[in-house]
DOVOLO-197568 format. One record per residue: x, y, z of N, C-alpha, C in turn; residue number from 1; residue in three letters. Coordinates in Angstrom, 3 decimals, decimal comma. Last residue first. Example, Ala and Ser with C-alpha at 12.3 -4.5 7.8 and 13.67 -1.06 7.14 Angstrom:
((12,850; -2,250; 7,080); (13,670; -1,060; 7,140); (12,900; 0,030; 7,870); 2; "SER")
((13,190; -5,690; 7,800); (12,300; -4,500; 7,800); (13,200; -3,300; 7,800); 1; "ALA")
This chain:
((-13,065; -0,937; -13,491); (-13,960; -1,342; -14,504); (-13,362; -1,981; -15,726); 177; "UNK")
((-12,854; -0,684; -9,701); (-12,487; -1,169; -11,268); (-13,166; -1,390; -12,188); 176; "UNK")
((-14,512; 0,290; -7,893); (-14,546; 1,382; -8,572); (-13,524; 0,908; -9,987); 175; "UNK")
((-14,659; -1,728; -6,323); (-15,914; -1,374; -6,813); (-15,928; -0,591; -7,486); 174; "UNK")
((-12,118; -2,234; -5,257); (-12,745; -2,990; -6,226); (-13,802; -2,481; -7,165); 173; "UNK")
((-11,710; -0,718; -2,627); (-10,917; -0,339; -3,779); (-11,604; -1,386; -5,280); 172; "UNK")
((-11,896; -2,468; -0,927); (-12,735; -1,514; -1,075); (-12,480; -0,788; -1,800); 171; "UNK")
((-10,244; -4,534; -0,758); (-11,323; -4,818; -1,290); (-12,305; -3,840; -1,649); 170; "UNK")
((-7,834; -3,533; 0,218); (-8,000; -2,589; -1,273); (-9,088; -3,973; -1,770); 169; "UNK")
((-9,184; -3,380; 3,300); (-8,220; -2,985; 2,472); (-8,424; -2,897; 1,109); 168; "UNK")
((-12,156; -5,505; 3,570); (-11,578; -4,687; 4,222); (-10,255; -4,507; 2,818); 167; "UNK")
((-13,358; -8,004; 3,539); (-14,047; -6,960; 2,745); (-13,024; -5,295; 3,335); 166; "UNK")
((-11,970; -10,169; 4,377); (-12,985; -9,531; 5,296); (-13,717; -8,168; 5,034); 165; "UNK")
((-10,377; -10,899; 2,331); (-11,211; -11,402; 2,655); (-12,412; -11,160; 3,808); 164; "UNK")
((-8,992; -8,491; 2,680); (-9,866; -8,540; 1,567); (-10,789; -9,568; 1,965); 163; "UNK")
((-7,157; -8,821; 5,417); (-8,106; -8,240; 5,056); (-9,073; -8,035; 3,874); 162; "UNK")
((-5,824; -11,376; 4,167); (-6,410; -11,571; 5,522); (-7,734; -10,031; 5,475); 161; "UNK")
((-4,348; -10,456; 2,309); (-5,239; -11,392; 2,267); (-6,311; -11,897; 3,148); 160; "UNK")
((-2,828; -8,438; 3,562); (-3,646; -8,379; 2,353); (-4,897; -9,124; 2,326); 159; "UNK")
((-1,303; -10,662; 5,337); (-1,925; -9,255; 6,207); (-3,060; -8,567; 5,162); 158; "UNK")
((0,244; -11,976; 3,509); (-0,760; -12,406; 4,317); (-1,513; -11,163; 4,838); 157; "UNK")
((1,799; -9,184; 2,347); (0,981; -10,210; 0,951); (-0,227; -11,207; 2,416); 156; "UNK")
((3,360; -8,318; 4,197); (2,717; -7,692; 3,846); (0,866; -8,331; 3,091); 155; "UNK")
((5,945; -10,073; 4,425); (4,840; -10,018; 5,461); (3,841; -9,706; 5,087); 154; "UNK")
((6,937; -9,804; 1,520); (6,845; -11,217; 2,296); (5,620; -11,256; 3,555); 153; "UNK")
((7,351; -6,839; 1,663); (5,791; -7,696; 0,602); (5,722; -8,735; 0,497); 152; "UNK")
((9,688; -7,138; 3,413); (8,276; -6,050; 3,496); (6,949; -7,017; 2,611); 151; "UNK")
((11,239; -8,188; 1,927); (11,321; -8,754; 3,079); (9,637; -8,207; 3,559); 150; "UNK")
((11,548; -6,452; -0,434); (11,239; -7,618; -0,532); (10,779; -8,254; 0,581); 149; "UNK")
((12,360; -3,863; 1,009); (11,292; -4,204; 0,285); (11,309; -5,177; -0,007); 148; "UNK")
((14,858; -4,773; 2,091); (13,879; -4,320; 3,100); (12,604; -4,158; 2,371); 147; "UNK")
((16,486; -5,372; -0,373); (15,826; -6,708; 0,791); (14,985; -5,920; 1,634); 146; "UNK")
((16,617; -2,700; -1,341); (15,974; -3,920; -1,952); (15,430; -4,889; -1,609); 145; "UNK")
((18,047; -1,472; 1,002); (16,847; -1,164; 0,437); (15,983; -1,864; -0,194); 144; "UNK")
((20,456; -3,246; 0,503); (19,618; -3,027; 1,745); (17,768; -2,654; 1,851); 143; "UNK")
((21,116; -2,281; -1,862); (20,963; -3,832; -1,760); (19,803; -3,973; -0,604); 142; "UNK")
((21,752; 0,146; -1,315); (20,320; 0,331; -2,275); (20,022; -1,296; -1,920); 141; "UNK")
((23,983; 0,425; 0,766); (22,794; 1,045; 0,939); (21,043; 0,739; 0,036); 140; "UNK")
((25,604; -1,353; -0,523); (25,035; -1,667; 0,631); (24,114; -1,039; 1,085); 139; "UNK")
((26,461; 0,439; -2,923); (25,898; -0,888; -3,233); (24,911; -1,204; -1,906); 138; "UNK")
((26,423; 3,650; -2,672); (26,930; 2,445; -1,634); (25,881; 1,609; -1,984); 137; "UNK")
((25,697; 6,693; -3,101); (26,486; 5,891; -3,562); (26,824; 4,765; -3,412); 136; "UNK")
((24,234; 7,459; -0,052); (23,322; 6,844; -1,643); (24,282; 6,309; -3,154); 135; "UNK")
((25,525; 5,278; 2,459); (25,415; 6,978; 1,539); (25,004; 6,420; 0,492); 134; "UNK")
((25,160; 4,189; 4,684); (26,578; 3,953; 3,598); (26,297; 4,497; 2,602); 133; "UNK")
((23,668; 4,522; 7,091); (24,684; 5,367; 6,900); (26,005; 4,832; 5,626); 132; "UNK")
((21,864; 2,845; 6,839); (21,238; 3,605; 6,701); (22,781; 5,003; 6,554); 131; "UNK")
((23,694; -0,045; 7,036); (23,115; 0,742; 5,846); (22,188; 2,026; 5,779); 130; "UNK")
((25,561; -0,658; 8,868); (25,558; 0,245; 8,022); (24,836; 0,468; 7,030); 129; "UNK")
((23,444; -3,850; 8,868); (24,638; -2,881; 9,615); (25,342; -2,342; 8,399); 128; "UNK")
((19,946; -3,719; 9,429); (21,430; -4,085; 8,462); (22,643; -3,371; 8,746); 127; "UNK")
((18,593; -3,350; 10,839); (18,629; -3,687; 11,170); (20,450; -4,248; 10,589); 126; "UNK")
((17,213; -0,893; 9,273); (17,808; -0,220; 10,546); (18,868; -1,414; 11,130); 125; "UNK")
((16,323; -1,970; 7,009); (17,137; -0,910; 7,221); (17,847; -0,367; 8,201); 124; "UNK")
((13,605; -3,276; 9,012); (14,917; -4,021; 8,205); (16,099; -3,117; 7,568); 123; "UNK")
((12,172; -0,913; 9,827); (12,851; -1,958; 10,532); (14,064; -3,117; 10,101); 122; "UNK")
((11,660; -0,651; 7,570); (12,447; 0,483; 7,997); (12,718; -0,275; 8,961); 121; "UNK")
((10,181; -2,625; 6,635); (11,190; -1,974; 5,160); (11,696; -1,459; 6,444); 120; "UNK")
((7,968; -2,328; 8,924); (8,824; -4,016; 8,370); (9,910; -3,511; 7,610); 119; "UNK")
((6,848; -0,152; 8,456); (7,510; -1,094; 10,055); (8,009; -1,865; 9,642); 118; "UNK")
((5,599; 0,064; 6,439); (6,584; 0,501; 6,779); (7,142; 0,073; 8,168); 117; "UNK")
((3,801; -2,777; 5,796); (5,146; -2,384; 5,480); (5,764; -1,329; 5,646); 116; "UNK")
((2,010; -1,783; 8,080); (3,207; -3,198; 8,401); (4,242; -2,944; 7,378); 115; "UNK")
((0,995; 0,786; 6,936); (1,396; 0,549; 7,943); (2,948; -0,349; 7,912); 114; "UNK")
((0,509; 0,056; 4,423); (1,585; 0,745; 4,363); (1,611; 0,842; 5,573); 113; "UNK")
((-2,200; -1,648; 5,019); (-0,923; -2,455; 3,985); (0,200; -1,712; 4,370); 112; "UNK")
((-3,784; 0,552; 6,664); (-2,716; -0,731; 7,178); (-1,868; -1,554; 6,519); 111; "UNK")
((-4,263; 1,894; 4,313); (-3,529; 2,548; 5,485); (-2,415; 1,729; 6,672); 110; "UNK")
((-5,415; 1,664; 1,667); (-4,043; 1,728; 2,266); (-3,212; 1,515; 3,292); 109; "UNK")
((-8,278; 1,784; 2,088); (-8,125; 0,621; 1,543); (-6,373; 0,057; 1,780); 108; "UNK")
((-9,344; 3,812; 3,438); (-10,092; 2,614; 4,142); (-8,821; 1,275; 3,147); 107; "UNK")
((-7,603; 5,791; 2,022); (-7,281; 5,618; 3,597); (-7,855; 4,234; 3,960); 106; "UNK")
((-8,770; 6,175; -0,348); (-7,579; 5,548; -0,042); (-7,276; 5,189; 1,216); 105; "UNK")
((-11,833; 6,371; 0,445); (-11,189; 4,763; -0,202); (-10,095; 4,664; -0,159); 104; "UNK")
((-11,268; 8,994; 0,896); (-11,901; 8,006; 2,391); (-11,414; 6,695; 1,649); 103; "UNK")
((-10,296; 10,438; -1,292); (-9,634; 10,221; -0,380); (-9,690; 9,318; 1,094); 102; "UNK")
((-12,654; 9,894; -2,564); (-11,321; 9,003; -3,100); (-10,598; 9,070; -1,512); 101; "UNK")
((-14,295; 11,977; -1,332); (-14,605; 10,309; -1,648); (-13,218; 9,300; -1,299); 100; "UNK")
((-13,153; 13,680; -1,791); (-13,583; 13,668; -0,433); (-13,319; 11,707; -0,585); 99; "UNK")
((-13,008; 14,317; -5,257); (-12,312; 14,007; -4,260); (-12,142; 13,499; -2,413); 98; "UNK")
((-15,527; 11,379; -6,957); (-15,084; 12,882; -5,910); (-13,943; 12,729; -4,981); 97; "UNK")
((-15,670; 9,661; -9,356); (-15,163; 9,563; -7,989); (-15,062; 11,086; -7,455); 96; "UNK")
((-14,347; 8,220; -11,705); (-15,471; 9,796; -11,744); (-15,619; 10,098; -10,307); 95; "UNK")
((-12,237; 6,793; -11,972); (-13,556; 6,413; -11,680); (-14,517; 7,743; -11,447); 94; "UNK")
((-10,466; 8,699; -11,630); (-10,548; 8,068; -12,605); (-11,689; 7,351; -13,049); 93; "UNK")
((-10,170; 8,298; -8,496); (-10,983; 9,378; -8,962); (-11,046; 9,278; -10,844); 92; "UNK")
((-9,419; 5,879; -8,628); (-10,494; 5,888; -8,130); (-11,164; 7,488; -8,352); 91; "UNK")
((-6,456; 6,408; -9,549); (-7,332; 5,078; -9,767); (-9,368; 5,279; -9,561); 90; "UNK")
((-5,583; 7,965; -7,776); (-5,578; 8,122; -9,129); (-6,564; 7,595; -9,598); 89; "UNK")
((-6,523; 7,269; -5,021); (-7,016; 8,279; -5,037); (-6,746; 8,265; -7,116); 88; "UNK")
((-3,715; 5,174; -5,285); (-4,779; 4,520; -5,073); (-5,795; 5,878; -5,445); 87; "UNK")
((-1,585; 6,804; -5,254); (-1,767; 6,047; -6,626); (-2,999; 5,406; -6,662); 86; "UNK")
((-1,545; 8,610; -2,970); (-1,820; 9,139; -4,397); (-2,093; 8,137; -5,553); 85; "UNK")
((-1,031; 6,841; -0,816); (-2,758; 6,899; -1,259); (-2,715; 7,585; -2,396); 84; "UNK")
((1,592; 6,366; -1,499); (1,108; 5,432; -1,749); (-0,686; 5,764; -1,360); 83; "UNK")
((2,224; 8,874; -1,200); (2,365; 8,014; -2,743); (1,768; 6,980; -2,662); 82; "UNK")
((2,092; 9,444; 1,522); (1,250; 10,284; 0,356); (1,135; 9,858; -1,037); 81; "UNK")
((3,274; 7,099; 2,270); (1,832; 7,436; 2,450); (1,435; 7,853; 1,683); 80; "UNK")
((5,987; 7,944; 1,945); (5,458; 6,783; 1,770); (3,628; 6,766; 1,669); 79; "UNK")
((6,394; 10,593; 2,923); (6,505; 10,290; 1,606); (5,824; 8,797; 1,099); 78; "UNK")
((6,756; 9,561; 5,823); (5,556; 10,549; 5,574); (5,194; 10,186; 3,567); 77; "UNK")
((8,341; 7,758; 5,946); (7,345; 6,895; 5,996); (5,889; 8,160; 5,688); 76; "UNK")
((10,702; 9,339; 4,899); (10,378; 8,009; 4,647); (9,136; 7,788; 4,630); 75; "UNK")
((11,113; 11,284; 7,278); (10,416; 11,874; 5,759); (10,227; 10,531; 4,905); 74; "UNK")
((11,140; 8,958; 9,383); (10,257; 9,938; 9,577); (9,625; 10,633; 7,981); 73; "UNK")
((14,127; 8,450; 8,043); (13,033; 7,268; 8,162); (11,529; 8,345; 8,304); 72; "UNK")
((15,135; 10,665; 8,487); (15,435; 10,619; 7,448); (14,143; 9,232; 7,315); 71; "UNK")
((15,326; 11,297; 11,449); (14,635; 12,165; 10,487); (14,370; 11,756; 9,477); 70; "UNK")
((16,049; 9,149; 12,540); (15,250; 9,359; 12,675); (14,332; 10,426; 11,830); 69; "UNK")
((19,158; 9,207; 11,048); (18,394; 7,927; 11,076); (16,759; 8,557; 10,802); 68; "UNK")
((20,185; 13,022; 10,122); (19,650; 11,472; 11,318); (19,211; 10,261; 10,846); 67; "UNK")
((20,637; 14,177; 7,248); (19,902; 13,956; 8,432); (20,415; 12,607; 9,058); 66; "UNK")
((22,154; 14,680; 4,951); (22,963; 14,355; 5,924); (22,161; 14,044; 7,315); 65; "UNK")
((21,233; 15,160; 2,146); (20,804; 16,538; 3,547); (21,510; 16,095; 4,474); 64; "UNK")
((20,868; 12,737; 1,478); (21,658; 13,788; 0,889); (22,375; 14,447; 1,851); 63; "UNK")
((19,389; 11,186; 3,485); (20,280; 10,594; 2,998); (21,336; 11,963; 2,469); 62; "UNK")
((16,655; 12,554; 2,991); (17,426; 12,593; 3,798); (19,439; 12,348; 4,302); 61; "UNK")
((16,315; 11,885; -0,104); (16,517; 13,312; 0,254); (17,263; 13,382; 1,933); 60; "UNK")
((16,377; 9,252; -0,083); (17,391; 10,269; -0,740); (17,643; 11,370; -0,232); 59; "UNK")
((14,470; 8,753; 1,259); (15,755; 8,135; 1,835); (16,740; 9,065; 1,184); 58; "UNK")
((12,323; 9,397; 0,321); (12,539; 10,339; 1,626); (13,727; 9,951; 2,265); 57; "UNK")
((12,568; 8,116; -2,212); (12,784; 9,525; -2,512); (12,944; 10,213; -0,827); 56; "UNK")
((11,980; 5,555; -1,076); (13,460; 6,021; -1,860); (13,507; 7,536; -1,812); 55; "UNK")
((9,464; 6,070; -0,213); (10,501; 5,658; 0,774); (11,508; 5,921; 0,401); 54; "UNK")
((7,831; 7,001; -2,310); (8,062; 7,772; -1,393); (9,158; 7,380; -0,110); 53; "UNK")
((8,174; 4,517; -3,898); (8,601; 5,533; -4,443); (8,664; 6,973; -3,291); 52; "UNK")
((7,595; 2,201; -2,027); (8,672; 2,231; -2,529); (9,089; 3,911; -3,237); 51; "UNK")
((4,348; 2,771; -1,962); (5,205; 3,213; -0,606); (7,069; 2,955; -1,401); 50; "UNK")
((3,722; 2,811; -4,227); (3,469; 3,475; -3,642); (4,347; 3,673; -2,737); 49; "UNK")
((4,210; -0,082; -4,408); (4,800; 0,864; -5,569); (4,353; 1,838; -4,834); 48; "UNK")
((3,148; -1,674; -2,233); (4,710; -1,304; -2,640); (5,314; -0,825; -3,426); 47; "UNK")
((0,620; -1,338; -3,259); (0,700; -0,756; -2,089); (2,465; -0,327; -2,259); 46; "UNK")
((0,987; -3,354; -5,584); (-0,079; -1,806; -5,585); (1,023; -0,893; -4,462); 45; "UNK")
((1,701; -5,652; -4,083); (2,132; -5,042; -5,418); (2,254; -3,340; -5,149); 44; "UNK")
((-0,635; -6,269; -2,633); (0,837; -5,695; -2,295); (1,746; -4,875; -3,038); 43; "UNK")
((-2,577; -6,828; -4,529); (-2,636; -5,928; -4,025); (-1,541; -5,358; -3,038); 42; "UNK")
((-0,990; -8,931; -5,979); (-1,354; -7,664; -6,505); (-1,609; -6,348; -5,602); 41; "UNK")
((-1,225; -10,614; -3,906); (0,087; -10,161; -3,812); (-0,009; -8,771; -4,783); 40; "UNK")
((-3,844; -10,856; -3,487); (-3,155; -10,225; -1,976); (-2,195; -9,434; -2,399); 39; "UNK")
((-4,386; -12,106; -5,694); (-5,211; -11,060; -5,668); (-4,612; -10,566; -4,337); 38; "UNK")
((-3,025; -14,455; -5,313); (-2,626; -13,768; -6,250); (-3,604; -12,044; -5,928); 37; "UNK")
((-3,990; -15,722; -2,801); (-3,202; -15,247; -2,961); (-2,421; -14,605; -4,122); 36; "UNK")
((-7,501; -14,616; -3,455); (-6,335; -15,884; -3,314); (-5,186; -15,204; -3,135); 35; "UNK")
((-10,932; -15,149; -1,681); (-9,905; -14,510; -2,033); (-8,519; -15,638; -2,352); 34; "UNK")
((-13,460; -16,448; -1,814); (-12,286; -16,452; -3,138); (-11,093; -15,417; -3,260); 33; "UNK")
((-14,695; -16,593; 0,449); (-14,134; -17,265; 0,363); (-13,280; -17,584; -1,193); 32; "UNK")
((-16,261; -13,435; -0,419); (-16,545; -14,819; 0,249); (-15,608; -16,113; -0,571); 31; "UNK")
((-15,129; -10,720; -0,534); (-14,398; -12,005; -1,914); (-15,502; -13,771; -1,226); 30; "UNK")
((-16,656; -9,081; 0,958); (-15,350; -10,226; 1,799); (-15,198; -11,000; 0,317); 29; "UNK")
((-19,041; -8,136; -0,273); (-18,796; -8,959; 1,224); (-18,026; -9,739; 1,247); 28; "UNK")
((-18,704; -7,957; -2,849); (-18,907; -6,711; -1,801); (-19,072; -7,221; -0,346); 27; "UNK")
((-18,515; -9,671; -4,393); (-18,259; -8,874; -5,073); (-17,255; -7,666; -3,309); 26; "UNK")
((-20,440; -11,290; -3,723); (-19,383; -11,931; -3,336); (-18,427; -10,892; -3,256); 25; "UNK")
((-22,552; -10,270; -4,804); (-22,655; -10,411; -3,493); (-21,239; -10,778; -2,655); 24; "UNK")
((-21,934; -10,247; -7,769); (-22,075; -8,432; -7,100); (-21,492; -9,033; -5,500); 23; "UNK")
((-19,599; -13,052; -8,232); (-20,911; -12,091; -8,349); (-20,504; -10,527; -7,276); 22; "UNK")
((-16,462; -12,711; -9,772); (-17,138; -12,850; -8,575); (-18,569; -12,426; -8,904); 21; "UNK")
((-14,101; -12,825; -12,039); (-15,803; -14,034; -11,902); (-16,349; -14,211; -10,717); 20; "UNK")
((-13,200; -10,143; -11,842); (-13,056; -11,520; -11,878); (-12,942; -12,858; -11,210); 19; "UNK")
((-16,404; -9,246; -12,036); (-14,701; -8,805; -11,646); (-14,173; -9,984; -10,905); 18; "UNK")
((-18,809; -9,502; -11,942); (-18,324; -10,197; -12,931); (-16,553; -9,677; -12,393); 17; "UNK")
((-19,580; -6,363; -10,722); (-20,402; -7,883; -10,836); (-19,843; -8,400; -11,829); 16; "UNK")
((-19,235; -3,999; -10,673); (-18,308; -4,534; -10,461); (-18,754; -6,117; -10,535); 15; "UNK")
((-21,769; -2,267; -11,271); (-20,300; -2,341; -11,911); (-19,082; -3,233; -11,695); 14; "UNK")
((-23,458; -2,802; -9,356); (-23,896; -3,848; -11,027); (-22,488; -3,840; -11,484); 13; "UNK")
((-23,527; -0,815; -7,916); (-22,930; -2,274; -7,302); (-23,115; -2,715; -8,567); 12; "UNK")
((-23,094; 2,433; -7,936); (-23,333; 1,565; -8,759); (-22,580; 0,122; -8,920); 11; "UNK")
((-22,503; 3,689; -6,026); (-23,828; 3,653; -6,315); (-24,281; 2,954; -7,033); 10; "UNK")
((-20,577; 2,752; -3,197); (-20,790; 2,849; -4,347); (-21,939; 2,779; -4,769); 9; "UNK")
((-20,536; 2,516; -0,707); (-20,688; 3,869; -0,763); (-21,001; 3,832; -2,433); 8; "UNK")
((-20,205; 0,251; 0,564); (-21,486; -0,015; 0,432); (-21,604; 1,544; -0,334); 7; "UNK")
((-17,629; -0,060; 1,250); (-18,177; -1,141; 0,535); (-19,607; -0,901; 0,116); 6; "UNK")
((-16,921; 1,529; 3,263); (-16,940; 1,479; 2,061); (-17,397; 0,668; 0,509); 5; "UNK")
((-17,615; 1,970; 6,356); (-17,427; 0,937; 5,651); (-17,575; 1,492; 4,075); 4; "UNK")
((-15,235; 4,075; 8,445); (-16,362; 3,930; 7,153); (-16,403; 2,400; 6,637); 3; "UNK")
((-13,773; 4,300; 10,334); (-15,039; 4,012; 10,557); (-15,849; 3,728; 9,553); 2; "UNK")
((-11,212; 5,213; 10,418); (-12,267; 6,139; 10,149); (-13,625; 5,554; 10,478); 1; "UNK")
């Protein structure tokens, strides 16, 4: 989109002291405090989101008897919408307008649930039989399990790499209180 977000908040004082950054540090990149606990949270975040729309577009496809392609496709659509719905919660909670929320989920989501959906559905695809051993089938949910784990292995650097550049759910900060 283009937005920098970081700067849309009106009230920078609010986030000054989150934890123990100043305002400046606050809002330009964690300068040099980002850590890897604050990546994996923010993976965290992202993989509850995208986990609950991936299971539910696996199920439903999965049921319905679709394709690979269809069934990954309602995957990664479901994935999105849950995973900016939980971020948009958060932030319109913050008194936040909807227009708003919805530019912070996108500036702060979009590439965490990118790589992990390329990574979870790429690893599903990769496991033999598991996109076809039916939602009854140990091998199907096990599969599922390692393709999310395997997912918030890649995911957690790619985090870190953008907060520290004031980017992804750094822009999501300003509205914790």
């Amino acid at each position: 989109m283009g937005v920098d977000m970081r700067h849309e908040h009106a009230d920078h004082g609010a986030h000054q002291g989150h934890q123990g950054h100043s305002d400046h540090e606050g809002h330009h990149g964690h300068a040099g405090g980002v850590t890897w606990g604050m990546a994996s949270s923010a993976t965290l975040h992202c993989l509850t989101g995208c986990a609950i729309g991936e299971v539910l577009g696996m199920v439903i496809g999965t049921a319905l008897g679709w394709g690979n392609l269809a069934t990954i496709a309602l995957a990664v659509a479901l994935a999105f919408v849950f995973g900016y719905a939980l971020t948009m919660r958060g932030v319109l909670k913050a008194g936040v307008g909807f227009r708003q929320a919805v530019k912070v989920a996108l500036a702060a989501d979009t590439v965490s649930i990118i790589v992990m959906e390329v990574v979870d559905n790429g690893v599903m695809l990769v496991v033999p039989g598991a996109m076809e051993a039916g939602l009854a089938s140990w091998l199907f949910w096990g599969a599922l399990a390692f393709a999310f784990a395997v997912a918030f292995v890649v995911t957690v650097p790619v985090n870190k790499w953008l907060i520290g550049r004031g980017r992804g759910h750094a822009v999501v900060h300003a509205y914790h209180h």
